[in-house]
C-alpha positions as CSV (number, residue, x, y, z in Angstrom):
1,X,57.1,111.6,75.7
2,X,57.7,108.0,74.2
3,X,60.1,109.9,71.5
4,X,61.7,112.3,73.6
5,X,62.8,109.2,76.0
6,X,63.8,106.8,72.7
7,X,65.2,110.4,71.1
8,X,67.9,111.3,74.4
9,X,68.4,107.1,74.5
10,X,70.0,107.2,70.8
11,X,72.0,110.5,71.5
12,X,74.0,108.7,74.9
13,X,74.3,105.4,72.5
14,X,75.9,107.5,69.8
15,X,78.2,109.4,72.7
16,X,81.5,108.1,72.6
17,X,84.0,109.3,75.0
18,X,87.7,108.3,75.9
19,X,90.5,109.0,78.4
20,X,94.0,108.0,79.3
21,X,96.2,108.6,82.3
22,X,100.0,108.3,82.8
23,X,100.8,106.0,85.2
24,X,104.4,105.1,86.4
25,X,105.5,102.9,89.7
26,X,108.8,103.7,91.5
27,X,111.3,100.9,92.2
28,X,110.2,100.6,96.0
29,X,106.6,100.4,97.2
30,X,105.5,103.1,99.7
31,X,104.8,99.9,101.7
32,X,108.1,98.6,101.8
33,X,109.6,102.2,102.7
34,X,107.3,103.2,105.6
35,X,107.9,99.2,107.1
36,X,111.9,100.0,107.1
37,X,111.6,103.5,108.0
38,X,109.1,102.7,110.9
39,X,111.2,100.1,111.7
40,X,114.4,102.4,112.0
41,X,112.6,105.0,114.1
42,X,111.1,102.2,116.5
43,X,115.1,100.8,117.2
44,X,116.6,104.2,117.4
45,X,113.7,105.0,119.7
46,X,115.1,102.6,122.3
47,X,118.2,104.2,122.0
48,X,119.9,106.2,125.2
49,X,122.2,108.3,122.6
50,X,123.0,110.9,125.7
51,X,127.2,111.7,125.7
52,X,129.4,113.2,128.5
53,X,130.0,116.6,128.0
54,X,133.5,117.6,127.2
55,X,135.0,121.1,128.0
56,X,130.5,121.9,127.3
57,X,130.5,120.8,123.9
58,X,129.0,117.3,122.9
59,X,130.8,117.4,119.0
60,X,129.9,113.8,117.5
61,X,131.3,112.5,114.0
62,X,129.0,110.2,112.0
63,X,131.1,107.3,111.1
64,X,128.7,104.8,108.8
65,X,131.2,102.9,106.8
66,X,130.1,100.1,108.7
67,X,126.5,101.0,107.2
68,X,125.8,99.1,104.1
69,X,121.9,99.2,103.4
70,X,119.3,100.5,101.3
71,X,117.9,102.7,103.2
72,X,121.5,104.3,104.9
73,X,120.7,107.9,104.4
74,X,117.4,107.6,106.6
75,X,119.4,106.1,109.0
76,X,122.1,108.2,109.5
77,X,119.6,111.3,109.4
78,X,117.1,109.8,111.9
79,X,120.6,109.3,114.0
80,X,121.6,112.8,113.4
81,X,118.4,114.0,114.6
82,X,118.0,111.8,117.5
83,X,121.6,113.1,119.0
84,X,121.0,116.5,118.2
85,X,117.7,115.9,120.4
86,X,119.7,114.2,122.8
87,X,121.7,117.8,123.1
88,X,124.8,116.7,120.7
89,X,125.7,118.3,118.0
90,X,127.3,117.0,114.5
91,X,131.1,117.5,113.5
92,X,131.6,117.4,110.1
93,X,135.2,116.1,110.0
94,X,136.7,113.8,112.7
95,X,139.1,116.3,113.8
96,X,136.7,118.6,115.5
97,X,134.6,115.7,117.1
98,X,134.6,114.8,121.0
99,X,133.1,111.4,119.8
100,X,133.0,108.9,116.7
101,X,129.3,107.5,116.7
102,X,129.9,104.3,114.3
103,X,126.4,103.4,113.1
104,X,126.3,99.4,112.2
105,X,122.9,97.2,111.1
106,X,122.5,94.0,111.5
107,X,119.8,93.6,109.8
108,X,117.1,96.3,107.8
109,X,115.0,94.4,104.9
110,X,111.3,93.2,104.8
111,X,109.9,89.8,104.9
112,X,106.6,88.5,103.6
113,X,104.5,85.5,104.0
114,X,101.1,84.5,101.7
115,X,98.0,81.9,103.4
116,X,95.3,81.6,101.3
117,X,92.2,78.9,101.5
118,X,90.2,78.7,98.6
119,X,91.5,78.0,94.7
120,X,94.6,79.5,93.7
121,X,95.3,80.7,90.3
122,X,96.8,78.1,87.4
123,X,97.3,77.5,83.6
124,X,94.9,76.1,81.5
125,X,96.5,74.6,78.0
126,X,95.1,76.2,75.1
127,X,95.2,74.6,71.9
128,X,97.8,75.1,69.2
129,X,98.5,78.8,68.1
130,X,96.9,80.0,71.2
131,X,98.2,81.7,74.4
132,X,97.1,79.4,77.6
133,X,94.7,80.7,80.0
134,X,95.8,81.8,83.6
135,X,92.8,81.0,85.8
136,X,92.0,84.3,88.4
137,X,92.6,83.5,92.0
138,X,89.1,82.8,93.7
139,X,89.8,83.2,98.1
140,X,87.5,82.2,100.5
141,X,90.5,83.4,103.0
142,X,93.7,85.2,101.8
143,X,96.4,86.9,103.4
144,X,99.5,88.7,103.0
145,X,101.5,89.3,105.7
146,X,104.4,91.9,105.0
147,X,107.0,92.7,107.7
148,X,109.8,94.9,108.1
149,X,112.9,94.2,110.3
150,X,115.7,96.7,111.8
151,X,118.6,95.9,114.2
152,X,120.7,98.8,114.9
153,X,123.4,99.9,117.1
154,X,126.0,102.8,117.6
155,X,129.3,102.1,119.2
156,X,130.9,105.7,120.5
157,X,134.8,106.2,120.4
158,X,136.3,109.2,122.5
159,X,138.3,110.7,119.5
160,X,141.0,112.0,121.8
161,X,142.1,109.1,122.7
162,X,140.0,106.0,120.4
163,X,139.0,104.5,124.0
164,X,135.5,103.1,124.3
165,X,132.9,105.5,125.3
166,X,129.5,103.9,125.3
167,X,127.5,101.7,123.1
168,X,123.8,101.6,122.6
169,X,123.9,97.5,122.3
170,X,121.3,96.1,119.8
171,X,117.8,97.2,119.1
172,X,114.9,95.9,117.4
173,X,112.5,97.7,115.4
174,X,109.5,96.1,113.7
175,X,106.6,96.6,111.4
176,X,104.2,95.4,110.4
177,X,101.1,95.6,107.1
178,X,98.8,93.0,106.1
179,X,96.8,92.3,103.1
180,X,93.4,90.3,104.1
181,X,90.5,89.1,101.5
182,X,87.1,87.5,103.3
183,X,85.0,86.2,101.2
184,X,86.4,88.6,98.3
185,X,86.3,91.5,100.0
186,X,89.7,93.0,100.4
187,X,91.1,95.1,103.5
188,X,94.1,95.7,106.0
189,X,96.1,95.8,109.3
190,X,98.9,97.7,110.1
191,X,100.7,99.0,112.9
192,X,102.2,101.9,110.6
193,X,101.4,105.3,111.7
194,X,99.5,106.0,108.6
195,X,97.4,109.2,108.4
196,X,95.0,108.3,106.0
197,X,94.2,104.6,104.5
C-alpha cells in the first residue's frame, strides 16, 4: 500500500500540464456602457414625446446634428423607439415629416470617485540595475464609486411652418456601480438592471 501511494505520488509530480487563453479587452468597459445607456433610458423615460396628430399621421424627422456624444447612435434609437411607442412614426427625409424632433445633450459621460482607509500602494527604490518594487494595495476599507450622467432634451419644430411645437425640457438620468473591499473581500452595488452578477 506504502508503494502504491509513494508510486501514484511520483506519477502526478512528473505530470506536467499547460494552457493558454486569448484574451482581448474592448475600448469601453461593459460598466461604463450600461451606466450611459441606463442613464439615457432613465431621461428619456421622463419624457412626454406624444405629438398632435396632423391630417392622422404623426411623421417625425430625427434631426441630431445638435448630438455630439459617444454614445449618439443609442440615443437617437432609444428616441426612435420611444416615439414610435408614443404612436409616431419616423420620416426618413425632412420633406415628408409633420415634425423636426432636434435631439440635444447636455451632458452623457461617467464620473468616478476612489476612498480608501488602509495603505495604499507605492515604490520602493531598488538598487542599481534593478527595476523598483511597487508595493500591492493593502485596504482595510476601499471604494470605487463609478457614476454615469445623462441630460437630454428634444425640441419639436412643425416642419410646415418651422414654428415651435413642443419641447421635452431637460431630463436627468443617473447610474450608478460601486466597487467595495471590507477587510479584503471585494463586492458591489449597483442600481443597473443587471441580470446576473
Amino acid at each position: 500500500m506504502r508503494f502504491s501511494i509513494s508510486a501514484l505520488l511520483a506519477l502526478a509530480l512528473s505530470l506536467q500540464g499547460c494552457a493558454t487563453w486569448d484574451v482581448s479587452n474592448t475600448k469601453r468597459t461593459a460598466v461604463e456602457q450600461l451606466l450611459l445607456s441606463a442613464s439615457v433610458d432613465r431621461a428619456l423615460n421622463q419624457m412626454d414625446l406624444s405629438l398632435e396628430s396632423r391630417n392622422g399621421a404623426r411623421r417625425v424627422f430625427l434631426d441630431a446634428v445638435n448630438l455630439e456624444a459617444e454614445d449618439e447612435p443609442y440615443v437617437v434609437a432609444a428616441v426612435r423607439e420611444r416615439l414610435g411607442a408614443a404612436g409616431a412614426s419616423i420620416a426618413d427625409v425632412r420633406e415628408n415629416a409633420d415634425y423636426i424632433a432636434e435631439i440635444r445633450a447636455g451632458a452623457l459621460a461617467t464620473d468616478s470617485s476612489t476612498f480608501l482607509v488602509g495603505m495604499p500602494s507605492f515604490t520602493l527604490p531598488a538598487p542599481s540595475g534593478m527595476s523598483d518594487i511597487k508595493t500591492p494595495e493593502l485596504p482595510f476599507f476601499k471604494k470605487l464609486h463609478q457614476r454615469g450622467t445623462a441630460k437630454l432634451a428634444i425640441h419639436f419644430i412643425d416642419a410646415a411652418n418651422g414654428a415651435f411645437a413642443g419641447s421635452t425640457g431637460n431630463k436627468y438620468g443617473r447610474a450608478n456601480y460601486n466597487r467595495w473591499v471590507l477587510f479584503l473581500i471585494p463586492f458591489h452595488t449597483t442600481d443597473l438592471p443587471l441580470e446576473n452578477d
